[in-house]
Each structure stands twice: as structure tokens, then as C-alpha cells.
Steps between C-alpha positions, in 0.01 A plus 500: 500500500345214722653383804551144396715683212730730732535207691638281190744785427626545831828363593523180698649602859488088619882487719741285306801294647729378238744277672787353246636172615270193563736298724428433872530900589284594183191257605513544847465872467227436301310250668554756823359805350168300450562437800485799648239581321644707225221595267683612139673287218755318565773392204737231520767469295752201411781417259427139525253338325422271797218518740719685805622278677738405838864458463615294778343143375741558188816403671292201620170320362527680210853445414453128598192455294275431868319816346373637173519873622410684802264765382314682784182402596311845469220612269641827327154544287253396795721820751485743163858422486608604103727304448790563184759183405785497282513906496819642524468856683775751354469767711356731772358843448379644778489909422214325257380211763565212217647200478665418159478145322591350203110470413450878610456776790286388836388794687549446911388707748732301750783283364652201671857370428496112538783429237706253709843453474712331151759264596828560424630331203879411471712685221564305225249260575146669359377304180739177549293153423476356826559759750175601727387749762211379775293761533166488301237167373653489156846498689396212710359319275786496222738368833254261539533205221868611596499338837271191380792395290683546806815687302812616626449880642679766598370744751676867522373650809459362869231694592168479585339359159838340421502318793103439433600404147763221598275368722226397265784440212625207797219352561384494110830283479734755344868542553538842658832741523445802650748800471461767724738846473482520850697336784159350649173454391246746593779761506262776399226402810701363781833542674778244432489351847128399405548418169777232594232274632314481167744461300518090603164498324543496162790178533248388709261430238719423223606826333787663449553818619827737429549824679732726401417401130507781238306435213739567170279430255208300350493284187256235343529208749756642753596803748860557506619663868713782575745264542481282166302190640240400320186388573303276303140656467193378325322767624600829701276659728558857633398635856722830583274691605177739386484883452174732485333512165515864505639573149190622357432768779796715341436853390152427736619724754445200764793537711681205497833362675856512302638207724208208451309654275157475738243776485573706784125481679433708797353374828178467367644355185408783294720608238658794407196585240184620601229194580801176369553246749748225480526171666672118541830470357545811266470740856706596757368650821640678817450281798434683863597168627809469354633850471593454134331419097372153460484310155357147592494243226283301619151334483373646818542851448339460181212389680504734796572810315167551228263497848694825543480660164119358489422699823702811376309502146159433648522737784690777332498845671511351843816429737609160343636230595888427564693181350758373732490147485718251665612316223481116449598229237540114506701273290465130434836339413698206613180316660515801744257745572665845551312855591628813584370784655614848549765707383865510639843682450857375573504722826236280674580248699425148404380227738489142452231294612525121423757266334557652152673168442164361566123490286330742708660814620466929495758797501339842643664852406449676839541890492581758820269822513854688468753215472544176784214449683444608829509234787189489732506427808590074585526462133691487204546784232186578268480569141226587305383223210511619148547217298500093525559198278355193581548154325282264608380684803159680391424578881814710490373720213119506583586630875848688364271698231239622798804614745659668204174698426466554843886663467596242850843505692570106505763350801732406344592230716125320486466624087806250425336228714330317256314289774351829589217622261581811353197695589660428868803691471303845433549751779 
């Protein structure tokens, strides 16, 4: 036998990464293996049909028609980037290293779980004319022609992307009732004593909102509360919240959590099988810096996270590298530009700094080593910073994010001086 024949019949041993999910986590991870110079295949694959794209324009230029779409700007075929839209993945093999589809089996020898997160939807509500969920393009732009004839809308959920939603619904013209559950907005991110100062917002710019407001149920044209008002509705829109799109892992063997449903990554983000990574919204993580499991919905981490798996795939059999970011998101709502950085628990103490009554203010969650801080010498007691909002103060989170990675004790008396620049209150 010749050797250009042996070497026809012998079996290709080129590395493959399949990574399923081409959101923000999916791409990145891909753009950063090339990157780091990874030299095998690398597979793609979407359930959209879309070019992937960015999800934050949607609750903005996209929803208000400033924007067509906000597909990224990278060349998948000039990186070697194979790319798969509008394939549904079924499930996850990994005693046979393959990745099943509806279109057939894809052989990995490293996986990468970048499924995201599904919102919630609210019972009774799935399949009603009229009723919507924000969370892909085809989503945003069905809500779209809906705010350009500037209906009457009800939004369940003060949230993040309900508060994100109203917003844009406002300034499209729309009258806008929001019901919220809970006794503030927020009441899932922030404490009520923060929470109070936002909720002025939404009356503010001309919507309605109603805490404490049960939804009963939802018919063609109305949503009937708890307590048998009814609200007029030519469309509703539905923002309670987003789970891990984990479904499809079952029977996998991927260890995954009963409580949120997140894939249960390690600090490395591995999974429980062999050479299957996950990352962005569908993984928790344990956090050194926080002493507990993060699962961080949010753009950033989405972002941050695929340079780790990336580094992990492409340098695999050495040390690897930990993830234990300090988490960070930003919301535009209200005319107000709000970031927060961090992670906090009720036990910390909270700081003010700046009129919350006012356009431009921060809260900091300050934490003792083991409980109050200790009191140096001519000063006041110190706390370590672990977390900080900041509307309309973007010095306050550039120079709060660096003493928080630094893990900084703060004075408490100068950190709530908000003449005083942050970064001045370290000690």
C-alpha cells in the first residue's frame, strides 16, 4: 500500500471544539480560542436563524426602530469559525464525546455550554395574541410596530428589562402600567431602602406603576389583577425573570443545580463531564471572593467568562486559569444611567453616598473581615467594598470596581462623603 493511501485511510486527529449556543458567551469563546491560538475545528452552533448577534440594543435601538439588528461585527469564516444557525441541539453525550442535533451527531473533543438562559413565561399566558417576552430579535421586533402605534401596554415585571422595556414603550408614546408582585421595584436586586428611591421614576416619566399587584389572569385585550381590576391592554409584555436553558443537558450526566437550574461549573468552569465547559448565563460558579455560588445574568460575565474557557481548552493539561470575576451590569431606564458592581448580601452594611433624592448618587455594601470593621487609629470604622451602585456617577463605579478587585477596607466616614473621590477613602 502507498503512503499517500495509508494516509487517506487514517483517521483525522485535527482537535474539535463544538460549542452550542451562539449568543454573546458562544462567540466570544470562539473568537478567544483563535485567539489563543487554538489550532483544531471549531463548531458553532445556534437555534436562531440570525447572524449571532448582541442583546442589549433590543430593549433600545432595536425595539425603537434606531436599529435594524445588532449582529456582531466578527468574521466567523475568515477565524475558521463553523458556524451552524437555526439548529436545535437535543442533547449531550459525553461517554461518546457528541453533541446531538436535530440534523444529526457532532463529534467534540471539548464541548462548550453557551445555552443562555429562557425567560420565564407567565402561566396561562403562552400562545395568547398579543402577549410578548423581550428576549431575542424576532421578540423585539414583533414589540416593535407595537410601540410605533404607540398602544396601551401592560408591563408585568419591574425588573431590569421591565424597567428597560417601559422606558422605550414611554418615550415611543405608549401608555404604560406596570404591575410588579413585589412591594418595590428591583425587589429581586436591591434592598427596599434602595429601591424606595427608584420607585419615583416610573410616575416620573409617565407610567404607571403598581406594587403589590398580583397578576390574576390574562385575556385578549386586558390583565385582570389579583384583586379584580382590570387593566385595559393592547399589548402585554412579560419581564419576571430568566432561568438557565439547561433542559436539554438531562440524562447528560452534567451536574446541574435543582434550585435555578444552572450547570453547576467548577472553578475553572469545567463541568462535571470529562473536557465540557459551560459559560454566561446557563453557569454558576463558586466565587473565592465571595465565599459562595454565583449565577450572574448579565452581559458582562458573558463576556468575561469564554477568555477563561478559551485559555482552559487551548492550554489543556496545564494549571488553568481561575474565574472569579467581580461582577458588573448597567441599566438604562428613566433617562438615568445606572451600573452596579459587585455582589452583596443583606448582612452587609450599606452606605449612602449622595442625595438619592437627587440625579447623581451611589450606595456601597461595605463588609467586615469577621463582622464590624475595626477602627484604626484617628479614624472611623473600615469595611471592606464588595459591591456598589452608581446612577449617574461613573467615577464611583470605574474607581469602586478597582478597590473591589483590589478587596480595599473603605472609611467609612470619607466613603459616604461624596465630595471625596472614592478611590480616596481606601486604607
Amino acid at each position: 500500500m502507498s503512503e499517500q493511501s495509508k494516509s487517506s485511510q487514517a483517521p483525522d486527529r485535527t482537535p474539535r471544539v463544538v460549542i452550542v449556543g451562539a449568543g454573546i458567551a458562544g462567540v466570544q469563546t470562539a473568537v478567544a480560542l483563535r485567539e489563543q491560538g487554538w489550532p483544531g475545528t471549531i463548531t458553532l452552533i445556534g437555534d436562531e436563524p440570525h447572524q449571532p448577534y448582541d442583546r442589549p440594543p433590543l430593549s433600545k435601538a432595536v425595539l425603537l426602530g434606531k436599529a435594524d439588528g445588532s449582529a456582531f461585527d466578527v468574521d466567523f469564516a475568515g477565524l475558521g469559525i463553523d458556524l451552524h444557525l437555526g439548529r436545535r441541539v437535543t442533547a449531550l453525550v459525553p461517554e461518546e464525546r457528541v453533541v446531538e442535533t436535530a440534523e444529526g451527531r457532532v463529534p467534540y473533543d471539548h464541548a462548550v455550554i453557551a445555552t443562555g438562559a429562557d425567560p420565564i413565561t407567565l402561566p396561562g399566558s403562552e400562545g395568547l395574541p398579543g402577549v410578548h417576552l423581550l428576549r431575542t430579535l424576532d421578540d423585539a421586533e414583533r414589540l416593535r410596530p407595537v410601540l410605533a402605534a404607540q398602544h396601551e401596554i401592560v408591563v408585568v415585571g419591574a425588573g431590569w428589562i421591565g424597567a428597560e422595556f417601559a422606558t422605550a414603550a414611554r418615550e415611543a408614546g405608549c401608555a404604560v402600567t406596570v404591575v410588579e408582585a413585589a412591594d418595590r421595584p428591583l425587589a429581586g436586586a436591591l434592598p427596599a431602602e434602595v429601591a424606595a428611591h427608584m420607585t419615583g421614576w416610573y410616575a416620573d416619566a409617565g407610567a404607571e406603576l403598581r406594587l403589590g399587584a398580583r397578576v390574576g389572569s390574562v385575556t385578549s385585550g386586558a390583565v385582570t389583577l389579583a384583586d379584580g381590576t382590570v387593566l385595559p391592554a393592547d399589548a402585554v409584555v412579560v419581564g419576571i425573570g430568566a432561568r438557565p436553558a439547561t433542559a436539554w443537558l438531562a440524562g447528560s450526566g452534567v451536574e446541574v443545580s435543582a434550585e435555578d437550574g444552572s450547570v453547576l461549573a467548577d472553578e475553572q468552569l469545567r463541568t462535571s463531564a470529562p473536557d465540557v465547559y459551560a459559560v454566561g448565563d446557563c453557569a454558576s460558579f463558586p466565587s473565592t471572593r465571595y465565599g459562595t455560588r454565583l449565577l450572574v445574568h448579565h452581559w458582562d460575565n458573558a463576556l468575561q467568562g469564554p477568555r477563561t474557557v478559551a485559555e482552559n481548552i487551548a492550554r489543556a493539561g496545564s494549571e488553568g486559569l481561575v474565574y472569579d470575576p467581580v461582577p458588573y451590569f448597567w441599566s438604562e431606564q428613566f433617562g438615568r444611567f445606572v451600573q452596579y458592581v459587585g455582589h452583596h448580601v443583606d448582612s452587609d452594611e450599606l452606605v449612602w453616598r449622595g442625595d438619592p433624592s437627587g440625579a447623581a448618587w451611589s450606595v456601597l455594601w461595605l463588609r467586615g473581615a469577621d463582622g464590624p470593621g475595626e477602627i484604626p487609629a484617628g479614624g472611623s470604622p473600615a469595611g471592606r467594598l464588595v459591591a456598589l451602585l452608581a446612577v449617574g456617577r461613573p467615577r464611583d463605579l470605574a474607581q469602586g470596581r478597582k478597590l473591589i478587585e483590589r478587596g480595599v477596607a473603605l472609611d467609612r466616614e470619607r466613603a459616604a462623603n461624596a465630595a471625596v473621590p472614592l478611590k480616596a477613602a481606601a486604607q
